[in-house]
Backbone bond lengths (Angstrom), bond angles and torsions (degrees), N, CA, C in turn:
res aa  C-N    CA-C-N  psi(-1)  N-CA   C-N-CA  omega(-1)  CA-C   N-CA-C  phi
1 X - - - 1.445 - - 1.528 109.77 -
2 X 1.004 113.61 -27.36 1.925 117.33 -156.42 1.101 84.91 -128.19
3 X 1.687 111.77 150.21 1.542 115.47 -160.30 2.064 100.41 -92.13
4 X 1.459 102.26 -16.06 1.504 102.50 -177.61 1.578 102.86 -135.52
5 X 1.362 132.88 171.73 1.078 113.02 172.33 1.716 106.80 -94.65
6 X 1.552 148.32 101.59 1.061 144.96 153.99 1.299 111.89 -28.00
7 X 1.551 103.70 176.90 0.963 107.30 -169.01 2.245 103.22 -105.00
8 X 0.971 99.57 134.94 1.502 111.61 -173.73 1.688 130.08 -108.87
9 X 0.951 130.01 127.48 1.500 113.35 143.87 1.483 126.82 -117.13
10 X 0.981 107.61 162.22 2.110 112.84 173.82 1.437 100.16 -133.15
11 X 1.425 95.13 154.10 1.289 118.79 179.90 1.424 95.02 -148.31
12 X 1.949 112.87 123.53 1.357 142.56 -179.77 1.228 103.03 -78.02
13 X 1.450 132.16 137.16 1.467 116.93 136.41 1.929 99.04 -140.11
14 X 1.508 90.93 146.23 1.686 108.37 -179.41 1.549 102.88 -49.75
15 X 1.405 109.13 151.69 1.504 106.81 153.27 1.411 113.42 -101.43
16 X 1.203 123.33 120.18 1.735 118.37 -156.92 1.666 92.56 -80.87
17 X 1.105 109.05 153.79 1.489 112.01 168.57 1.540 120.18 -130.98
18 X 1.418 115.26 15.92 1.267 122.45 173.54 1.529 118.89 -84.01
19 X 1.450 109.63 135.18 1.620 124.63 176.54 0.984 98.49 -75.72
20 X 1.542 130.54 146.20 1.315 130.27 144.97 1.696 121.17 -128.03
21 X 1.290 106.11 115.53 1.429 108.68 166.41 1.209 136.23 -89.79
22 X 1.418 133.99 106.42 1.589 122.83 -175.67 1.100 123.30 -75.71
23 X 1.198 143.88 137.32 1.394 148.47 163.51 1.426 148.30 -111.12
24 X 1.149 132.50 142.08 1.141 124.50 -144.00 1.299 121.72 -35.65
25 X 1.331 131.80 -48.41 1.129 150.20 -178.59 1.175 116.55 -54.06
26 X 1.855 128.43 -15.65 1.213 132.53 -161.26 1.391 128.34 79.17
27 X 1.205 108.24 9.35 1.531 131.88 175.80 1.495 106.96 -79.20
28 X 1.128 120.19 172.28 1.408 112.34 -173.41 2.099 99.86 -155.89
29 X 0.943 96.25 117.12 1.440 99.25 -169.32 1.947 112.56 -114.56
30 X 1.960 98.30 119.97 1.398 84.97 -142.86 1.846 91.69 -131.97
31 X 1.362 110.48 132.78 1.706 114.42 -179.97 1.386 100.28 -136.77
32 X 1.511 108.16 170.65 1.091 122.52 -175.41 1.469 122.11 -74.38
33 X 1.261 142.84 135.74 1.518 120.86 154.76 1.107 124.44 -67.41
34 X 1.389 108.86 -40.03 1.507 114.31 179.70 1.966 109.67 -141.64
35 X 1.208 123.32 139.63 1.254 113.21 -174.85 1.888 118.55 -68.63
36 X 1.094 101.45 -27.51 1.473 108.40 171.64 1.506 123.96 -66.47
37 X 1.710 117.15 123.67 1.446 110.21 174.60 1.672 110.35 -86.60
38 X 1.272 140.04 120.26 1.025 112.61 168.98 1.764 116.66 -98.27
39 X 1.484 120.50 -171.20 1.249 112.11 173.92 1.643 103.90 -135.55
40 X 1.783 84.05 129.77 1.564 98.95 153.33 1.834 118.22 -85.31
41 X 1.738 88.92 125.85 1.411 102.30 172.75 1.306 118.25 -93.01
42 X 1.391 126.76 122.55 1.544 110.04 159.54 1.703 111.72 -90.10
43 X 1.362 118.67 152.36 1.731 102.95 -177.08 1.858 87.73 -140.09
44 X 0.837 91.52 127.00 1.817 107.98 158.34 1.329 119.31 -90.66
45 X 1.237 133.10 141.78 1.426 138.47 172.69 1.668 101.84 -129.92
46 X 1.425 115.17 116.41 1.543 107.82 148.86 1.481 131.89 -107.34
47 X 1.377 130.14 -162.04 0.953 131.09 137.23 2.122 87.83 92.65
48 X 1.191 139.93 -14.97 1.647 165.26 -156.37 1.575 80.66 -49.57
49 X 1.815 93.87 112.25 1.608 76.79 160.90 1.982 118.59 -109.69
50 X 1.109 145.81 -176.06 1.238 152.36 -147.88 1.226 110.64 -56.86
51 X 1.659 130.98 -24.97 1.391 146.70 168.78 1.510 107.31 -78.55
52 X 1.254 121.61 -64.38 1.203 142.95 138.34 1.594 111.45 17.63
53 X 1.375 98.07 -84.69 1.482 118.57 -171.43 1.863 102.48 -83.84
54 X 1.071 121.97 -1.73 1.448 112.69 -173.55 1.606 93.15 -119.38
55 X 1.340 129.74 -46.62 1.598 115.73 145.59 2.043 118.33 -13.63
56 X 1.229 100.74 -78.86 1.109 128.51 -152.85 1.908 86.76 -68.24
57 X 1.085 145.47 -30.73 1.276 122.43 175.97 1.590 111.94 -115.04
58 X 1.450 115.14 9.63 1.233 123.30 149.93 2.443 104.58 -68.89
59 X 1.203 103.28 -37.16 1.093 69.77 173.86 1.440 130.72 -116.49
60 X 1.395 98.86 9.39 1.247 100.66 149.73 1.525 133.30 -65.45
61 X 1.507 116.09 -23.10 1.402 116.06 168.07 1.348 102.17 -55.18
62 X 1.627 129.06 -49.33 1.274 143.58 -134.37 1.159 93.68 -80.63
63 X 1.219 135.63 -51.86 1.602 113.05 178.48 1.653 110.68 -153.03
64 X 1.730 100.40 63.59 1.720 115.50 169.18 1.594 99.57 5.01
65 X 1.783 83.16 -154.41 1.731 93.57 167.90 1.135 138.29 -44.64
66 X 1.764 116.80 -36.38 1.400 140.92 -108.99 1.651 75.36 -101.91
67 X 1.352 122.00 -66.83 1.218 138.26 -131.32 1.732 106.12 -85.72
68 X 1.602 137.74 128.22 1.726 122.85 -168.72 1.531 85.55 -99.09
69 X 1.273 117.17 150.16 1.301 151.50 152.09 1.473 143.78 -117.33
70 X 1.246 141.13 154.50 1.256 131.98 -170.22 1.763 107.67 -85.68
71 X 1.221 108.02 126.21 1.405 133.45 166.99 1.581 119.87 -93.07
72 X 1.203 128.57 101.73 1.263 126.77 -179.37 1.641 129.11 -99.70
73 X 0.967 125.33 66.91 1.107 141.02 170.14 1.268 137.96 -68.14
74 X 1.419 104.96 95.31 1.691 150.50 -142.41 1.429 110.31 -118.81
75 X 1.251 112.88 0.04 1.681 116.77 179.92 1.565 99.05 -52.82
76 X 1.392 133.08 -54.58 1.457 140.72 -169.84 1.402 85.27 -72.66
77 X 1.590 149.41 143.21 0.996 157.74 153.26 1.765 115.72 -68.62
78 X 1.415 116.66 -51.61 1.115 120.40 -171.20 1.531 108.82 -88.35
79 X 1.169 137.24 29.82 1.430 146.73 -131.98 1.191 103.63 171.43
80 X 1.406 156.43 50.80 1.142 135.04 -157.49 2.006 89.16 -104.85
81 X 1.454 127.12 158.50 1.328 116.73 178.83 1.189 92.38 -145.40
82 X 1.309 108.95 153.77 1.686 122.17 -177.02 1.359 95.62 -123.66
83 X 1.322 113.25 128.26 1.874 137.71 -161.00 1.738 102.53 -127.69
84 X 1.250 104.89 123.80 1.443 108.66 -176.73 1.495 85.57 -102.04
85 X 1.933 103.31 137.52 0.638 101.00 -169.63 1.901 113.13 -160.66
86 X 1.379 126.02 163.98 2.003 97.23 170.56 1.225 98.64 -163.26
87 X 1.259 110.40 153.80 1.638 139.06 -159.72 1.513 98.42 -27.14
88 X 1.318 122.47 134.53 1.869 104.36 146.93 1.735 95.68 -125.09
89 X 0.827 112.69 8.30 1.843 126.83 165.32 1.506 129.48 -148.82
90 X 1.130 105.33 100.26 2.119 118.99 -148.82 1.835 82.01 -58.39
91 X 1.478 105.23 154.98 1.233 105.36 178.10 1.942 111.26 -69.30
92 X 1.489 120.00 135.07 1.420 116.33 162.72 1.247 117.67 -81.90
93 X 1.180 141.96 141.68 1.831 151.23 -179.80 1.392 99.71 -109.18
94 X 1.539 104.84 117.83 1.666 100.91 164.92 1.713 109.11 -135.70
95 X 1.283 114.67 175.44 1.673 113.01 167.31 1.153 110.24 -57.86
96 X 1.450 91.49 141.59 1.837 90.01 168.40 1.540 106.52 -134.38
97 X 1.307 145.85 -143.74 1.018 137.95 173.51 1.633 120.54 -74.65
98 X 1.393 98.72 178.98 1.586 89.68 157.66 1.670 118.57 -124.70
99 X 1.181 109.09 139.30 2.075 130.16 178.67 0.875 99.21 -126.72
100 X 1.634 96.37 156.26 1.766 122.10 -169.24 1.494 121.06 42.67
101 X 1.724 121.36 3.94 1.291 116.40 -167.93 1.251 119.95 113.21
102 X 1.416 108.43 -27.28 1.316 100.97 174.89 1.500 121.40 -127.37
103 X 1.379 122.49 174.61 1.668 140.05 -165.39 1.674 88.80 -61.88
104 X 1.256 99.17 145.80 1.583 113.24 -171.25 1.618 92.58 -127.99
105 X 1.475 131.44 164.58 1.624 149.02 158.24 1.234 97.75 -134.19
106 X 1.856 88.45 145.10 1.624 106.23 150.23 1.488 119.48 -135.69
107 X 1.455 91.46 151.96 1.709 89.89 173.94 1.095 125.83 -147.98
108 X 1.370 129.23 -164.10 1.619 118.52 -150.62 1.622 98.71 -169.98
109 X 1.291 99.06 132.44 1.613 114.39 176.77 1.478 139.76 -132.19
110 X 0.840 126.48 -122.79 1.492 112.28 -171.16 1.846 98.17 -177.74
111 X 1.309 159.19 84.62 1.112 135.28 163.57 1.200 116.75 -84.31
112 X 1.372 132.62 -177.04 1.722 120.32 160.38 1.768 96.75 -146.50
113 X 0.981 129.05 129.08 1.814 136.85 -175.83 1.984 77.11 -62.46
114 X 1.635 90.54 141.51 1.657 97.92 159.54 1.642 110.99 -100.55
């Protein structure tokens, strides 16, 4: 998708799926909704240069929230896993610095594994 790989971070968090009911007693009585944990990813991209950033909201037109796609997540090298996955926060584009001379973007998203 991206003409180089930038530079990135992610940050995981579970989607909990446990009910909890409290009860009078102060007890707390607690089941699953669903047995599957999934994970919300947040991913940052900086440094986006002009291809970069026009890539990156070409395909976000291409398939908003609605549409799942492959997520490849390669941070672990020897482990790399491919996560199907689709927007639950459309990527934002903002200024970012400038390298090598020229105007740089960054942006920031939201996936969630289905």
């Amino acid at each position: 998708m991206l003409s180089r790989a930038p530079q990135v971070d992610e940050e995981e968090q579970p989607d909990d799926p446990t009910i909890r009911d409290k009860m009078e007693n102060g007890a707390v009585a607690t089941r699953p909704r669903w047995t599957r944990i999934r994970d919300a990813i947040n991913i940052n991209f900086t440094l986006l240069t002009a291809e970069d950033r026009m890539a990156l909201r070409g395909f976000r037109d291409q398939v908003g929230g609605w549409q799942v796609f492959n997520w490849l997540d390669n941070r672990d090298q020897a482990h790399p896993v491919t996560l199907q996955v689709r927007f639950s926060k459309l990527p934002k584009i903002s200024d970012d610095k400038y390298a090598g001379g020229e105007k740089r973007w960054k942006a920031s998203f939201e996936i969630t594994q289905i």
